[in-house]
C-alpha positions in Angstrom: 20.2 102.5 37.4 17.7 100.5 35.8 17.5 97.2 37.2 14.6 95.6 35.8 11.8 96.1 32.6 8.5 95.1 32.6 5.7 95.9 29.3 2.6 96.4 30.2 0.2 94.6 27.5 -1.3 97.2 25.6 -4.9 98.2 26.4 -4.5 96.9 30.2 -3.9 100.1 31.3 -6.6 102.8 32.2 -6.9 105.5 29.7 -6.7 108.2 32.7 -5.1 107.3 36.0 -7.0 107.7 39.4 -5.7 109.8 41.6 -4.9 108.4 44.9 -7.0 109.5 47.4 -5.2 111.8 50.6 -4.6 110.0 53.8 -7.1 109.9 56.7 -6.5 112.0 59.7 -6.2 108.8 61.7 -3.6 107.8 58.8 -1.7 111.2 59.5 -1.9 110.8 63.4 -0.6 107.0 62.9 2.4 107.9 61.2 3.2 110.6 63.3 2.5 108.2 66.4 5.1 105.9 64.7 7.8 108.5 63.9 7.7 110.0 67.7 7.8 106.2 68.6 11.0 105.5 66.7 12.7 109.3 67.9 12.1 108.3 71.4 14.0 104.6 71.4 17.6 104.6 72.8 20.5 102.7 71.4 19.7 99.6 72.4 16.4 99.4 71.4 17.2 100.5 67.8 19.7 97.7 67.7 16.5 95.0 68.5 14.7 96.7 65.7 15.4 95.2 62.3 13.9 97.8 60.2 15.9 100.8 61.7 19.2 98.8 61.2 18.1 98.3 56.9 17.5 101.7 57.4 21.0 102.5 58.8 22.6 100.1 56.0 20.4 102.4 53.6 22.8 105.7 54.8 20.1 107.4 56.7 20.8 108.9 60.2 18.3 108.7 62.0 18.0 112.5 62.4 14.9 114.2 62.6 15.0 117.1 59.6 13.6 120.6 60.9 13.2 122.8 57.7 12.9 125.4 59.8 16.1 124.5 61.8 17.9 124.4 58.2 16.6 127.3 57.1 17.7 129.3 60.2 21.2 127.5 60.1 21.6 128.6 56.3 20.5 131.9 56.9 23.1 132.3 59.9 25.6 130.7 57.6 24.9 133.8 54.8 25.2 136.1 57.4 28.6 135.3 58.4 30.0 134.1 55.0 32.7 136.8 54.0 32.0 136.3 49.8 31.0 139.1 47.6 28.3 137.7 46.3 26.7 136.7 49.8 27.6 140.4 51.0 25.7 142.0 48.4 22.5 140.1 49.2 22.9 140.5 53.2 23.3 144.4 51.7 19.6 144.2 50.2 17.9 142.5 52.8 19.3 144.8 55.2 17.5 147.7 52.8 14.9 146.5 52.7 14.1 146.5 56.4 11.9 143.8 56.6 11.9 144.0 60.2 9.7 147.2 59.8 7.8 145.4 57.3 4.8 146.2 58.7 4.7 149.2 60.5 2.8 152.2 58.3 4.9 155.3 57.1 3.7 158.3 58.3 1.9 160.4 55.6 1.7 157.2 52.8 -1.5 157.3 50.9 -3.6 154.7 50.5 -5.5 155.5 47.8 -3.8 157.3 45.4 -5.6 159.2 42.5 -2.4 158.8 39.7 -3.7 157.2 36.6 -1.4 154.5 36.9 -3.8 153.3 39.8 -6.9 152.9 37.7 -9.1 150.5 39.3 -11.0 148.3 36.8 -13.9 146.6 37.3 -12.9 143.3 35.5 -9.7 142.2 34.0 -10.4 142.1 30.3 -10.7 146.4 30.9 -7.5 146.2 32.5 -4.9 146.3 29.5 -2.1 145.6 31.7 -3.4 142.1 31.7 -2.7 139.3 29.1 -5.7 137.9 28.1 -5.9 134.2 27.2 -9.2 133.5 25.5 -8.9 129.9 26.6 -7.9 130.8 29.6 -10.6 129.2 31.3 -10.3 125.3 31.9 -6.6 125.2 29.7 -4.6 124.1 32.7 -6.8 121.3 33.9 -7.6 119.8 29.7 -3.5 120.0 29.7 -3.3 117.9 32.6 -5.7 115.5 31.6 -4.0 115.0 28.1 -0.7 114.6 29.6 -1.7 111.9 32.0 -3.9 110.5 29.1 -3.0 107.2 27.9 -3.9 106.6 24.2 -5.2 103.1 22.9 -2.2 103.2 20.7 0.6 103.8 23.4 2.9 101.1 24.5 3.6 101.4 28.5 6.8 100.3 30.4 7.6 100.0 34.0 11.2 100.4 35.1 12.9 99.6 38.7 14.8 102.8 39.0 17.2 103.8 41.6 18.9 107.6 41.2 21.0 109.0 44.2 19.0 106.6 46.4 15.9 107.7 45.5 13.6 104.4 44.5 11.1 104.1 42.5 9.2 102.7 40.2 8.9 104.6 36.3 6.2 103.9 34.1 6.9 105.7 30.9 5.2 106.0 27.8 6.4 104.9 24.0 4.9 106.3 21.4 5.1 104.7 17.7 6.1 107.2 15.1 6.0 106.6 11.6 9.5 106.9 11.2 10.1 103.9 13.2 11.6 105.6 15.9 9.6 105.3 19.1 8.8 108.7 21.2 9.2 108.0 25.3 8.8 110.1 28.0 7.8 109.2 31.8 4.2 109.5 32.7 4.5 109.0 36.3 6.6 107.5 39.3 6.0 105.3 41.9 8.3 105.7 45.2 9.3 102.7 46.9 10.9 102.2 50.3 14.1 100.1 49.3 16.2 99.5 46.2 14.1 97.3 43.4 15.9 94.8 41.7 13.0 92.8 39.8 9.6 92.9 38.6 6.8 91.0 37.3 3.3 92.8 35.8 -0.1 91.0 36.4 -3.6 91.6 36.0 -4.9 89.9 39.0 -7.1 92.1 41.1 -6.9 90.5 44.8 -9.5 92.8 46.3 -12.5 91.4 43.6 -11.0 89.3 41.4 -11.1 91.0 38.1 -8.7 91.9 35.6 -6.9 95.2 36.8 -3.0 96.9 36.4 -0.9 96.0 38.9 3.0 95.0 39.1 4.8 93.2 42.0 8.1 94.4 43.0 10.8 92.3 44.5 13.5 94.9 46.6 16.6 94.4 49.1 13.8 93.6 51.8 12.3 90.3 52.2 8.7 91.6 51.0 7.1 91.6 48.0 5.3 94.9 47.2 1.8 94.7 45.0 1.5 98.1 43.1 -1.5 99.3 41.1 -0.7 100.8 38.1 -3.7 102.7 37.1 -3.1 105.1 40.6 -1.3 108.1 40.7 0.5 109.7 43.6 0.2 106.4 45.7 2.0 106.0 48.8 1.0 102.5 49.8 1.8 99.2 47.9 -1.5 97.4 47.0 -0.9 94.6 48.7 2.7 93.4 50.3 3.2 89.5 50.7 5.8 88.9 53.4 7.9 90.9 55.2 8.6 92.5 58.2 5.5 93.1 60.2 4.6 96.9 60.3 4.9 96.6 64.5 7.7 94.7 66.2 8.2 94.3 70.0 11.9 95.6 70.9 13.7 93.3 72.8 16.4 95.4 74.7 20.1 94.3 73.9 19.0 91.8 71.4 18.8 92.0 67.8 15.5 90.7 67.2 14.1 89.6 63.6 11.0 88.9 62.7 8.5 88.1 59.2 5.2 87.4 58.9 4.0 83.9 57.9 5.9 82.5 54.6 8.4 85.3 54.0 11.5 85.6 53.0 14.3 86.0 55.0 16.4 87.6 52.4 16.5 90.0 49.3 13.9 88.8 46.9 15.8 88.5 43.2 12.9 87.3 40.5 9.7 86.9 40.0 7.1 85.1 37.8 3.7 85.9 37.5 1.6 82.8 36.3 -1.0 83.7 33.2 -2.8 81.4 33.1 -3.3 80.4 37.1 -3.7 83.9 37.5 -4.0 84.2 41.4 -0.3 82.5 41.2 3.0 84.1 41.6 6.9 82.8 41.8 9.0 84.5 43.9 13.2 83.9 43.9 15.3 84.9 46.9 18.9 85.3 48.3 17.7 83.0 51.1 18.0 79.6 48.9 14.6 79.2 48.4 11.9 79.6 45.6 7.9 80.7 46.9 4.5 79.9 45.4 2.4 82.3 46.8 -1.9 82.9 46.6 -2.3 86.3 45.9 -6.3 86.3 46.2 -5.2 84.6 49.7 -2.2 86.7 50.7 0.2 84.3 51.2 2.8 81.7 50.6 1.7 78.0 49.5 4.7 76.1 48.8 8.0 76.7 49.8 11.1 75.2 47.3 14.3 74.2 49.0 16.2 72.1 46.1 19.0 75.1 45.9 22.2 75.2 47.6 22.8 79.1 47.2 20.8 82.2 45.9 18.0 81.9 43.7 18.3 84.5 41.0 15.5 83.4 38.5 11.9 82.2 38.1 10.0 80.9 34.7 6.6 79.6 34.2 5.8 77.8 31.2 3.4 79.0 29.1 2.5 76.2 27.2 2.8 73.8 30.7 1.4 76.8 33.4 2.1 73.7 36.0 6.1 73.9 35.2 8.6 76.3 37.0 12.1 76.6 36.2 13.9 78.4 38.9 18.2 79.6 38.3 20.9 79.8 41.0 24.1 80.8 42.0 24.9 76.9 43.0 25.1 76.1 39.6 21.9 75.1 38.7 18.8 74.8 36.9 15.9 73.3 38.3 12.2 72.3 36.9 9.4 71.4 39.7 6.2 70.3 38.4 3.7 72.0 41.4 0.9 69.3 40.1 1.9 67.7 43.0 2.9 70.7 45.1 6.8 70.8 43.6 7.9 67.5 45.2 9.3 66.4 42.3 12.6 68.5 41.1 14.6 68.1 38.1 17.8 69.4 37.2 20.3 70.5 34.8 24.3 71.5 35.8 25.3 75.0 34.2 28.8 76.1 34.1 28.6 79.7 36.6 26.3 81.4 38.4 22.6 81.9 37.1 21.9 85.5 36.0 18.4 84.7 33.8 15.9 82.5 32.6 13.4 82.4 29.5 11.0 79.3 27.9 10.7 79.5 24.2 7.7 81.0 23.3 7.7 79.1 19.9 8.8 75.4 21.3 7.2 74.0 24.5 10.5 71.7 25.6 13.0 74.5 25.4 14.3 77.0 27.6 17.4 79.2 27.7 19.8 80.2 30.4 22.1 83.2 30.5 25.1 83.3 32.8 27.4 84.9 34.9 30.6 84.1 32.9 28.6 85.7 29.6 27.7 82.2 28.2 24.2 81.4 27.2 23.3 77.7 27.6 19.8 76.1 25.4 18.6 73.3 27.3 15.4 70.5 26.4 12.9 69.9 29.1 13.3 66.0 27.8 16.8 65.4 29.3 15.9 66.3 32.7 17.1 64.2 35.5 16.6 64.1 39.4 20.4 64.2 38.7 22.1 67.7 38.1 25.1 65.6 36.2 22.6 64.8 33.4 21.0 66.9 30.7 23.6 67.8 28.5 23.3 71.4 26.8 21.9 71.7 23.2 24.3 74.5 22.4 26.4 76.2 24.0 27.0 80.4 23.2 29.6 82.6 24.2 27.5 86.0 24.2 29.3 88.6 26.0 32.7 88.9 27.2 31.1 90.1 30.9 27.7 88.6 32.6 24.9 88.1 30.2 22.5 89.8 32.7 18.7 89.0 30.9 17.8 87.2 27.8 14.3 88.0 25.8 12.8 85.9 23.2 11.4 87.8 20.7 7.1 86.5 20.9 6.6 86.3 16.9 9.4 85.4 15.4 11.0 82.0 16.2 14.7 81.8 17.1 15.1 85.5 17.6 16.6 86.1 20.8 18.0 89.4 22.8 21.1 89.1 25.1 22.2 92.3 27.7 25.3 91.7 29.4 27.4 94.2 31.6 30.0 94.5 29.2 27.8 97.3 28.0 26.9 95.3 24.5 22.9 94.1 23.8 23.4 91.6 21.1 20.5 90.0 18.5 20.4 86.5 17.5 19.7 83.8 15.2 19.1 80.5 16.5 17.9 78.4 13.6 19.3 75.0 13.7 20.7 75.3 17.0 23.6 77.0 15.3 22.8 80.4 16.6 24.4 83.2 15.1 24.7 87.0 16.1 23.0 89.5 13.2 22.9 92.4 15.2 24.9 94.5 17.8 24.3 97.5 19.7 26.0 99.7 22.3 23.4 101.8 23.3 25.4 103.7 25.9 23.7 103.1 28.8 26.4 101.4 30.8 26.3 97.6 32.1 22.9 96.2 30.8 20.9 94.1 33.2 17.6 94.2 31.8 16.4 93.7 28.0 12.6 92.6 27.0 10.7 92.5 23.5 7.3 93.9 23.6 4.7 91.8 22.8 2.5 93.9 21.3 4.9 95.5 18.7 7.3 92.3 18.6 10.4 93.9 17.4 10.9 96.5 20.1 13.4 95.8 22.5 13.6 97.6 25.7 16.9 98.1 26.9 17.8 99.5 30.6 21.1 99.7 32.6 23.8 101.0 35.1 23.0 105.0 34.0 19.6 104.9 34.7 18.3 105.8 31.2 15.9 103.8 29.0 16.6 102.8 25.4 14.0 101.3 23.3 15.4 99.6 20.2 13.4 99.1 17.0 15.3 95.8 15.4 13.0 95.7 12.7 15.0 98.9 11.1 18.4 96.5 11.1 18.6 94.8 7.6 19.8 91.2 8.6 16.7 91.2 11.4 14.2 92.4 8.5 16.1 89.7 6.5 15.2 86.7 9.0 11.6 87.9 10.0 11.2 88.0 5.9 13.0 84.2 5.1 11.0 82.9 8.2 7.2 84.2 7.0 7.7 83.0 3.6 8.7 79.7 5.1 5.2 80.0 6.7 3.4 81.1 3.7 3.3 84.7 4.8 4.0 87.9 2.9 7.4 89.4 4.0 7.5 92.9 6.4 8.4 96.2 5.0 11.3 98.3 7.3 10.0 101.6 8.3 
């Protein structure tokens, strides 16, 4: 499944990756030293060590896996099965007497003097060779122009889970002039546990400067830094929170323990802050909301003004101070962290909060997508200290399941995208406050839980869901969406857009 989608801007991303570099040998002896470790524990000392039990709850055994062991056990297995087809290959291997393999028949010749046997000095005399003129260097300019990334490509990340295998995908989109974008992976990045969001930045916490990375919230209470322009990385760039890597086992007791400012639960959004760049939100299943320093490593301010799991975090972008932050308690809140986040305000919505999104084209609104498939607009202007006050400015019945994620479209005001579970991602018209659906799509990739406009080609919408499969949706190519971008640019003295 695809849980979450993230764009990277375009041009943020290096042209050609960096390879990670291999581990140390005193890497490789560590996590060997760490693997005997855990083999050796008894019972009791596994069940004082938090990150064996996530790991039980994650369907692994615990077992140490031999390939050797396997192999043996698979080969015994073929040797006993009673099938035809099995038969026939014990038959060859037996005729083949590979237990003699190596023992010399009497009177073999080693050099042989057939014409079939010519030696040649190099292989472009030899014609039983195929001769590739470019054969030198082909391999290695392939590679590099697969892994290239041209200025022109548009780059996603999706959290992707697949027969509980984790990762992260970051996939290419090609424009075409057909309108029909090209996509194909460009590389993976494994994670330990099952994402469920994301947030990209471009703040580089070893110097400073503007680099590729994306945080990843999971089932465990850390928060993984990734960066984006390595390939074949093992290790997260940075993780905030957590489980520390070594924990004293305490015998007969289950034993839990974080590192300073974590946590305690599944982390469920995140927000990174553009223009405090060092800044990043973080929502979790423990009730609370975390500002946290990247350039510092840790947590700054801890929010405690929900009642049950946080599911959502917002910055403003035209108030970088303000931070909504979406709940299963029924709730919206605002904190202005100008003075830390003391001061909360709040708005009562009618179910659980799936997701969050400021307008990008009005600075006091904001909408909020839910899990009874209603989607609720809301002005900053009405808050209250009070969750009984601030009355909706519309109310939508989107979706007949969940509206899982909301995206507002970055150019064009009063376009918005709605993915719900019931499998539908729907376009809308806004204008007014009298919004209006123009577009539909089933785009048979299950229940939806993430959708997100691009904003450097404005009218692609990324779509990702329960099957694991990515659809990117070019909205400009449906008439009533070319019909409102055109009526709302010639309301602005602009020249209407052509459909590809």
């Amino acid at each position: 499944m695809i849980s979450s989608i993230t764009w990277v801007p375009r041009g943020a991303a290096k042209s050609v990756p960096i390879e990670a570099e291999p581990p140390t040998q005193e890497e490789i002896d560590e996590a060997i030293k760490s693997i005997t470790l855990g083999e050796g524990s008894d019972a009791d000392d596994a069940e004082g060590d938090d990150d064996d039990a996530e790991m039980e709850l994650d369907g692994a055994d615990g077992e140490e896996v031999d390939e050797v062991a396997q192999a043996k056990a698979a080969a015994k297995a073929l040797g006993k099965s009673g099938s035809g087809a099995i038969g026939d290959v014990t038959d060859g291997l037996a005729e083949l007497n590979m237990d003699a393999y190596d023992d010399e028949e009497e009177g073999l010749e080693i050099f042989s003097k057939g014409l079939g046997d010519l030696y040649y000095k190099n292989n472009e005399d030899d014609p039983y060779i195929i001769k590739n003129k470019d054969d030198d260097g082909d391999d290695s300019d392939s590679e590099i122009e697969d892994m290239t990334i041209k200025p022109t490509d548009l780059v996603i990340v999706c959290a992707h889970n697949e027969d509980e295998f984790n990762s992260l995908q970051v996939s290419i989109v090609e424009e075409l002039e057909d309108g029909e974008p090209n996509m194909f992976v460009h590389h993976e990045v494994p994670l330990s546990d099952f994402p469920l969001c994301t947030a990209w930045m471009d703040f580089n916490l070893k110097d400073g400067d503007k680099g590729n990375f994306i945080a990843v919230g999971t089932m465990d209470p850390a928060i993984e830094i990734w960066d984006l322009d390595i390939v074949d990385e093992v290790e997260p760039h940075v993780v905030l929170g957590g489980h520390p890597k070594k924990q004293k086992k305490v015998k007969g007791k289950k034993v839990k323990k974080y590192r300073k400012g974590s946590h305690r639960s599944s982390v469920l959004g995140l927000a990174w802050n553009k223009e405090v760049r060092n800044v990043l939100a973080s929502a979790s299943a423990d009730k609370t909301v975390k500002i946290w320093d990247v350039s510092a490593g840790k947590c700054v301010v801890t929010l405690q003004h929900h009642d049950d799991k946080v599911q959502s975090v917002a910055w403003s972008r035209q108030s970088p101070e303000l931070l909504l932050s979406g709940s299963f308690d029924k709730s919206v809140a605002m904190n202005d962290l100008k003075d830390g986040g003391q001061n909360c305000h709040k708005w009562s919505v009618e179910a659980d909060v799936e997701s969050l999104a400021w307008d990008p084209h009005n600075e006091h609104s904001f909408m909020v997508s839910l899990e009874n498939g209603m989607v609720q607009a809301f002005d900053k202007r009405t808050a209250s200290s009070n969750s009984n006050f601030g009355q909706p400015m519309f109310t939508l019945h989107a979706h007949e399941k969940a509206a899982s994620s909301i995206s507002f479209s970055p150019s064009t005001r009063n376009f918005l995208a709605t993915g719900s579970t019931d499998k539908m991602v729907k376009l809308w018209d806004l204008s007014n406050n009298q919004p209006s659906c123009i577009a539909s799509l089933n785009p048979k990739l299950g229940a939806i839980f993430s959708v997100s406009f691009s904003d450097d080609n404005p009218f692609l919408l990324a779509c990702g869901g329960a099957k694991g499969k990515l659809k990117v949706w070019n909205t400009i190519t449906e008439p009533a969406v070319t019909n409102m971008s055109n009526r709302k640019m010639l309301q602005h003295g602009v020249g209407p857009s052509k459909t590809p």
